[in-house]
C-alpha angles and dihedrals in degrees: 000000000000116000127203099222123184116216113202114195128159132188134018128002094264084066081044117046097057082061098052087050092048092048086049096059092042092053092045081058094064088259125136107232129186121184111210107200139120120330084243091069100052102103092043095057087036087052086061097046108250127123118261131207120183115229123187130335120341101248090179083081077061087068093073096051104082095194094060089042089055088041089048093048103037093130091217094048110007089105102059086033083059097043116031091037104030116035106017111055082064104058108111086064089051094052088050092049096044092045086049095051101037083058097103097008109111092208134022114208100192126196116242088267112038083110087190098058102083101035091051082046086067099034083056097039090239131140128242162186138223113203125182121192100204142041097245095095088054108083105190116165083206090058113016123196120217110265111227080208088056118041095158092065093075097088089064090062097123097035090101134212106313078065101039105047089075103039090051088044092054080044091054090040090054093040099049094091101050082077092068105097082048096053088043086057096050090051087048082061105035103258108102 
């Protein structure tokens, strides 16, 4: 049986092109895919013959401007910058282009970071997915990613769990905040 399924993705190529690969295997499956990303991407998912629906600014436009890219990138603070300057302050957008194009999709698979996706999954009563591309999200003190926020704590790779629980633990404390705008959003919609 054929499924409608709805693909979120946000930022570079490299957030992008697993989708479309993704899409094109579901498609070659007999399934209808959209991929609901940045306006900027429009003619690459179209080319390969997905649908495409445009959801929230188009941050592509940001590539151009060198003094976000070196804010975005700063390896102590690129993160926040990202999150808290970049993709959040649009959400609401985000959420009214995701619920307009979930509308008819069977299932949302949403990026690490399309923030909207879950939360317009239960105001729609759809199911979905969250996929994350790479380990970052994952914060294992067996096995400790390196922490764009931290870059000196590299060189305690190898120091093993004893050392990275806490240190995980402060990371997840400082981090916390940064939610807010997206637990503002989901009492805004009755799902907090």
């Amino acid at each position: 049986m054929a499924a409608h399924f709805l693909l979120t993705t946000f930022g570079s190529l490299g957030d992008l092109h697993p989708y479309i690969a993704v899409g094109i295997g579901l498609r070659e499956r007999g399934h209808l895919v959209t991929i609901g990303s940045s306006a900027g991407h429009r003619a690459r998912i179209e080319s390969e013959g997905l649908q495409f629906r445009a959801i929230g600014p188009d941050p592509t436009a940001l590539e151009n401007d060198l003094e976000i890219m070196r804010r975005s990138l700063d390896p102590r603070t690129g993160t926040e910058y990202l999150l808290r300057k970049i993709i959040l302050p649009h959400l609401d957008s985000l959420y009214e282009d995701t619920l307009e194009a979930a509308r008819d999709a069977d299932l949302l698979v949403g990026h690490a970071i399309a923030y909207a996706t879950p939360i317009v999954a239960e105001v729609l009563g759809k199911r979905w997915i969250s996929a994350v591309l790479q380990p970052s999200p994952f914060l294992s003190a067996f096995d400790p990613p390196a922490l764009s926020g931290a870059p000196l704590l590299k060189f305690a790779s190898g120091f093993g769990p004893r050392f990275w629980k806490p240190v995980l633990s402060f990371g997840r404390r400082v981090a916390a905040g940064w939610g807010a705008p997206v637990n503002a959003l989901r009492r805004r919609v009755g799902r907090s």
